[in-house]
C-alpha positions as CSV (number, residue, x, y, z in Angstrom):
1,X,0.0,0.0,0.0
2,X,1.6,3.2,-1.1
3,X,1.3,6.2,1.7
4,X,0.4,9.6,0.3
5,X,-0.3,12.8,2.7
6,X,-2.7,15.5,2.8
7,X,-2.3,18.9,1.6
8,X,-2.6,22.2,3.5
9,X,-6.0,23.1,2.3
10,X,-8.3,23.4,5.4
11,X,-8.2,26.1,8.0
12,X,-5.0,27.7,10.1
13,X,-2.1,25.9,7.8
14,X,-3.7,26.5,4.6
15,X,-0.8,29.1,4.2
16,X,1.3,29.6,1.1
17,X,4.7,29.3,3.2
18,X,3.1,26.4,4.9
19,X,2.1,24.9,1.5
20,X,5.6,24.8,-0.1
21,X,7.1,23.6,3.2
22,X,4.6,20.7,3.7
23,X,4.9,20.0,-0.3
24,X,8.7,20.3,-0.2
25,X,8.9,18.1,2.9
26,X,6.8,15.4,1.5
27,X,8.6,14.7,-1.1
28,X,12.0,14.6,1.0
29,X,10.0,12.0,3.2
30,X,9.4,10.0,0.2
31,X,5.4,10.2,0.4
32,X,4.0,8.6,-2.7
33,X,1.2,11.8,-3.3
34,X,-0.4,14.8,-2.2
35,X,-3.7,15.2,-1.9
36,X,-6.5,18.2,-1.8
37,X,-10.5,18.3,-1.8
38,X,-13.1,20.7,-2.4
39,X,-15.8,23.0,-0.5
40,X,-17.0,25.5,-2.1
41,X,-19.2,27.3,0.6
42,X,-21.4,27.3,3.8
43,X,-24.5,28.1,3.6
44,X,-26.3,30.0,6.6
45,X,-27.2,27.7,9.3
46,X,-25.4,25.0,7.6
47,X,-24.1,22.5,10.5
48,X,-20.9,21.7,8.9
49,X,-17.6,20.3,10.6
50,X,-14.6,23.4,11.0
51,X,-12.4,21.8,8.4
52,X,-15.3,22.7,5.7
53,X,-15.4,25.8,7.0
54,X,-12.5,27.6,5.1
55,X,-10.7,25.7,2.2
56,X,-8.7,26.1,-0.9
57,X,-9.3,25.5,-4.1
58,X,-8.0,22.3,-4.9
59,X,-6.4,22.7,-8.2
60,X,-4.8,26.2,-7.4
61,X,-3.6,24.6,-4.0
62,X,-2.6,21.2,-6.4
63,X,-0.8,23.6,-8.7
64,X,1.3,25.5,-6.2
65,X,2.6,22.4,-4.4
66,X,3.5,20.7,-7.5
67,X,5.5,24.2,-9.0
68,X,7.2,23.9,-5.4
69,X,8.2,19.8,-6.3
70,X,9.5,17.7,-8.7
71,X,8.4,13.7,-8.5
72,X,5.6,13.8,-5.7
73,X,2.0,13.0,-7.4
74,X,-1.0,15.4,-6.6
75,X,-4.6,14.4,-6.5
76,X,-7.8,15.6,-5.8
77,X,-10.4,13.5,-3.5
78,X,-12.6,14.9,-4.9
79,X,-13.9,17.6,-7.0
80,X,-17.9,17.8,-7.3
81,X,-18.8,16.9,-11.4
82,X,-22.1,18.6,-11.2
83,X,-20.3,22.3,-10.2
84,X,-18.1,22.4,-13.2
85,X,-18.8,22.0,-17.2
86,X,-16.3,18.6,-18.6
87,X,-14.7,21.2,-20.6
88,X,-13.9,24.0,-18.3
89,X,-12.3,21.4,-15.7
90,X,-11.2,19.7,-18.6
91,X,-8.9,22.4,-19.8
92,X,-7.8,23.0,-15.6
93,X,-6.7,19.4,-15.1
94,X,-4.8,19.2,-18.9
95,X,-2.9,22.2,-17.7
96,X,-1.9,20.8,-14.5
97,X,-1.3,17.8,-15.6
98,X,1.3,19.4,-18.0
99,X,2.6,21.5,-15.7
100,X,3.7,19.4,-13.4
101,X,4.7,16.2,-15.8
102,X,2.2,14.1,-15.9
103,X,1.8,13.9,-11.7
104,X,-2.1,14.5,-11.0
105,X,-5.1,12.3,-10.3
106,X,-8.7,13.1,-10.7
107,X,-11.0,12.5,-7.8
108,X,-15.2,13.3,-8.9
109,X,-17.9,12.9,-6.9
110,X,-21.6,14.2,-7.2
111,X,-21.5,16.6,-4.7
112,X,-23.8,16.6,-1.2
113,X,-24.2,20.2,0.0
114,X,-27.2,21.7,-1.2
115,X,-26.1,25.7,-0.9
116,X,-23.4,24.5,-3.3
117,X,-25.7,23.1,-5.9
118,X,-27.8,26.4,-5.9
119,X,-24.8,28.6,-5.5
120,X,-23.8,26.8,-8.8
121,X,-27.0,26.3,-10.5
122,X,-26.4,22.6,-10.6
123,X,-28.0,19.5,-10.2
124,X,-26.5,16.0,-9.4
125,X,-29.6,14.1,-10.6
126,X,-29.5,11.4,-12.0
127,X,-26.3,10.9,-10.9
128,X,-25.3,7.7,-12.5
129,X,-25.8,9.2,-16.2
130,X,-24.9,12.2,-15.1
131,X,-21.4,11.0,-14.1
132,X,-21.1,8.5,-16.8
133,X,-21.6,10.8,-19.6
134,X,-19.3,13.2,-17.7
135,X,-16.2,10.8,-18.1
136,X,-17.0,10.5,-21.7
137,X,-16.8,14.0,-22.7
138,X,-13.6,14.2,-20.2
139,X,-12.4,11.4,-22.6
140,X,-13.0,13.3,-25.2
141,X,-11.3,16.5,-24.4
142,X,-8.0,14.7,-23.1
143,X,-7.7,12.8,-26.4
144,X,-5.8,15.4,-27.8
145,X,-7.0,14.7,-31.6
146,X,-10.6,16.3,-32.7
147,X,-13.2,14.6,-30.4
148,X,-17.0,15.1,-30.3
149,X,-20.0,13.9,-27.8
150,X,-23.2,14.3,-27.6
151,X,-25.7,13.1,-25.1
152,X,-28.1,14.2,-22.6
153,X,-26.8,16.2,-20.2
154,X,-23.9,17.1,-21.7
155,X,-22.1,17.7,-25.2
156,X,-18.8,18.1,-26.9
157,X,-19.1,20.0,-30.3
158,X,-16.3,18.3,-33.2
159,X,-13.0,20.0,-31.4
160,X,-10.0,19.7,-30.3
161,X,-8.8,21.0,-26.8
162,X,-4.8,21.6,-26.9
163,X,-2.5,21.5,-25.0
164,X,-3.2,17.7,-24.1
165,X,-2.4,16.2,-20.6
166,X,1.2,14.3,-20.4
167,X,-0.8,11.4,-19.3
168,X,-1.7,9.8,-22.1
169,X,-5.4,9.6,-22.2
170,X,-5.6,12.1,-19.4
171,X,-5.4,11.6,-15.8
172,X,-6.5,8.7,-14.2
173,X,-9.8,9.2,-12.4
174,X,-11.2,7.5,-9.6
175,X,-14.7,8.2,-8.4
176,X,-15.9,8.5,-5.0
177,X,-19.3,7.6,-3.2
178,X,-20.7,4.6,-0.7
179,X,-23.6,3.4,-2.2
180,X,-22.9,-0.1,-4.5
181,X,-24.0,1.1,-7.7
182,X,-21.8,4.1,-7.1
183,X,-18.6,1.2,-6.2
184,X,-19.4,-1.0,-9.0
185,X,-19.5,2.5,-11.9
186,X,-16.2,2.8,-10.0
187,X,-15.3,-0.7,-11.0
188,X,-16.9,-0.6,-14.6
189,X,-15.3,2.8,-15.5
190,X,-12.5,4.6,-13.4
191,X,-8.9,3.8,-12.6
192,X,-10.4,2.8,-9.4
193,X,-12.2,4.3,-6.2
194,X,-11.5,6.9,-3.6
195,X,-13.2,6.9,0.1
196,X,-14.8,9.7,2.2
197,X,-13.0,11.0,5.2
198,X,-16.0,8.9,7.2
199,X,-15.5,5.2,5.7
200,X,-14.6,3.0,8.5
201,X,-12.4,0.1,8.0
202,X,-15.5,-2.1,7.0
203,X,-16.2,0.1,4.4
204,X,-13.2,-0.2,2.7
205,X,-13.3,-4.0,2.9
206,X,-16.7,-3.3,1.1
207,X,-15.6,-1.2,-1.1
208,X,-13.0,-2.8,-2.5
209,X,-14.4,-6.1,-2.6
210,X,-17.3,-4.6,-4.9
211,X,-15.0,-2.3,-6.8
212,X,-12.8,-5.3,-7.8
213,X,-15.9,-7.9,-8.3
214,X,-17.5,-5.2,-10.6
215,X,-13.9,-4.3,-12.4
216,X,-13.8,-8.1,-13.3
217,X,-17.1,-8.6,-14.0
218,X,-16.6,-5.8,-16.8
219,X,-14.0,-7.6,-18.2
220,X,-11.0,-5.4,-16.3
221,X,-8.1,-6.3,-14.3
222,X,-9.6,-6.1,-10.7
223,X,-5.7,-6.5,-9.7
224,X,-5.3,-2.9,-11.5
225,X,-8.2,-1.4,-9.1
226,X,-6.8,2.1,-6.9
227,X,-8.3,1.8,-3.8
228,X,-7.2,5.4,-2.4
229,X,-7.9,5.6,1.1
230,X,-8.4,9.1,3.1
231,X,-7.4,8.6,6.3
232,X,-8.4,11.3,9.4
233,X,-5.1,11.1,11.5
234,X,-5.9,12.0,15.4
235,X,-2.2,12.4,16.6
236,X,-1.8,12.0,20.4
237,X,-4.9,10.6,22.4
238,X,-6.2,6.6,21.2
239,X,-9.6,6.5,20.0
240,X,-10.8,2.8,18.8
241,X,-13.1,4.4,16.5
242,X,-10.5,6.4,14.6
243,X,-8.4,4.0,13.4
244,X,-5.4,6.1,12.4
245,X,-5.3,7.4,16.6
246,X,-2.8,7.4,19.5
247,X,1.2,7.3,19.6
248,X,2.7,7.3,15.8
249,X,3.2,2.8,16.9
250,X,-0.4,2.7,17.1
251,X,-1.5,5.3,13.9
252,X,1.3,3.1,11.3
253,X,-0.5,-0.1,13.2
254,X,-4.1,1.4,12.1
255,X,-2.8,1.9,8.7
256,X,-1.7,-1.5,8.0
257,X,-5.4,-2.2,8.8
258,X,-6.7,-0.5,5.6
259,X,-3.7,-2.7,3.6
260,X,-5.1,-5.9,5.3
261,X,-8.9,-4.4,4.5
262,X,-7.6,-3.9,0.4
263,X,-6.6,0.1,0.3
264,X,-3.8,0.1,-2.5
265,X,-3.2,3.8,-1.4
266,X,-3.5,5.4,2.0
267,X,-3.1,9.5,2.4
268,X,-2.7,10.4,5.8
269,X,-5.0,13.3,6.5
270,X,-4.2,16.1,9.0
271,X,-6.9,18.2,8.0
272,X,-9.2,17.0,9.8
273,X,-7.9,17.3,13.2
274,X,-9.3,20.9,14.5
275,X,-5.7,21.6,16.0
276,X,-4.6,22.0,12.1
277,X,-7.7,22.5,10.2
278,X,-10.0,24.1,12.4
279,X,-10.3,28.0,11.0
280,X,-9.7,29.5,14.1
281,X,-6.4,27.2,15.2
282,X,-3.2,28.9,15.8
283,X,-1.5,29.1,12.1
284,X,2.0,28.4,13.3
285,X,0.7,25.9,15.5
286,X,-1.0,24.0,13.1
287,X,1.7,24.3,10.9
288,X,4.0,23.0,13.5
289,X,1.5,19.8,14.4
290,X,1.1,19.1,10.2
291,X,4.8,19.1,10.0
292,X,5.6,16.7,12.6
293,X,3.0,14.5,11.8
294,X,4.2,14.4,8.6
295,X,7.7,13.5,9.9
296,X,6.8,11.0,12.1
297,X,4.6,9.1,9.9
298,X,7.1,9.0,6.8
299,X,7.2,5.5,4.7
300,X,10.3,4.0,5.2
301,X,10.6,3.8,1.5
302,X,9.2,0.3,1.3
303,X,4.6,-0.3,1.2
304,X,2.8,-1.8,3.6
305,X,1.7,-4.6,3.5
């Protein structure tokens, strides 16, 4: 299982300095990836938890560590289909993708916050079409040869988008969401699946199981299946429901649980601890706690297993 980490996006750390630092230090480690998510808003009254509560945007945040790095992947986990025409994020994720040499991944959801669905005049439903038709007009625009789609929701006139991504084909995208038919589209269409910051361990084991089951079943290599794993990392203080919680012994010990539950990828994410994300943390503080947990955690350069 390859360890990635996650970016500086949320709350007090999400500093430029801290950014490059984290980035730069990442790499050093020997961290497999970097990775970001999105949030666009909060909507008034809206109960959300404090690292939603002030984030960047993923690709500029994606774009700045990978200008500050050289080998280190970057991904997004994940950005929210329904907020963003295929050919607008299209053109975003070619650009990065060249930019940094062919180092990104493509997280996409469906989105779940309903202020961010008005404040974008967008609509998830159905989203199994929806997303389906969405990777095909992606596919379309990453070709890098004239290209044209046209279905329901969405359409590609006869084009060509230039310049194309260094991945040939584009970027590999995996697709998030719980539900089965959402793992098994996952299976059928993407490079693989990426969790929520909520699966438990079981979920995983799920996951992947159905993921795989559904990759074969389509007449893919379930073998080839990315199972990215976000993991919340609670530094300090054990909590059995937090796997990835307690002394740095016990959090590597909790992330050999995902390997054992089928996680091909594991990113280690600091965000979500309210000492580092929370808006109203100390920035240098925060900065501090990301830093050392990203020491402390580093892969000793071989996976787990």
């Amino acid at each position: 299982m390859l360890i990635s980490f996650g970016c500086p996006v949320s709350g007090a750390w999400a500093e430029p300095e801290t950014l490059t630092r984290i980035a730069r230090r990442a790499e050093e480690c020997g961290y497999h990836g970097l990775w970001a998510f999105q949030r666009l808003l909060v909507g008034r009254g809206q109960d959300l938890a404090p690292p939603y509560r002030s984030v960047l945007d993923p690709i500029v945040a994606l774009t700045w560590a990978a200008a500050a790095t050289e080998r280190i992947r970057v991904g997004v986990s994940v950005i929210n289909l329904p907020y963003v025409a295929p050919a607008y994020l299209a053109k975003q994720v070619s650009s990065l993708d060249r930019l940094s040499g062919g180092r990104f991944d493509l997280g996409l959801g469906t989105g779940w916050s309903e202020p961010e669905f008005v404040a974008t005049g967008s609509d998830p439903n159905p989203r199994g079409p929806r997303t389906e038709e969405y990777l095909a007009a992606l596919a379309a625009h990453f070709s890098g040869e004239e290209a044209s789609f046209d279905g329901r929701f969405y359409r590609v006139p006869p084009s060509r988008m230039a310049p194309a991504p260094v991945q040939a084909g584009g970027p590999p995208v995996l697709l998030g969401g719980a539900a089965e038919i959402a793992l098994r589209r996952a299976g059928r269409l993407a490079a693989g699946w990426v969790s929520s910051s909520q699966a438990s361990l079981e979920d995983i084991a799920r996951g992947a199981r159905i993921v795989r089951e559904a990759a074969e079943e389509a007449g893919r290599d379930p073998d080839a299946m990315r199972i990215v794993v976000r993991g919340v990392v609670r530094a300090g203080r054990r909590d059995e429901a937090v796997p990835l919680s307690g002394d740095w012994a016990q959090i590597r010990a909790g992330a050999a649980r995902y390997a054992e539950a089928g996680a091909t990828e594991l990113f280690y994410e600091p965000n979500w601890d309210p000492r580092i994300g929370g808006p109203d943390a100390d920035p240098a503080e925060a900065a501090a706690l990301g830093e050392q947990i990203l020491t402390a955690l580093a892969p000793d350069g071989s996976e787990i297993d």
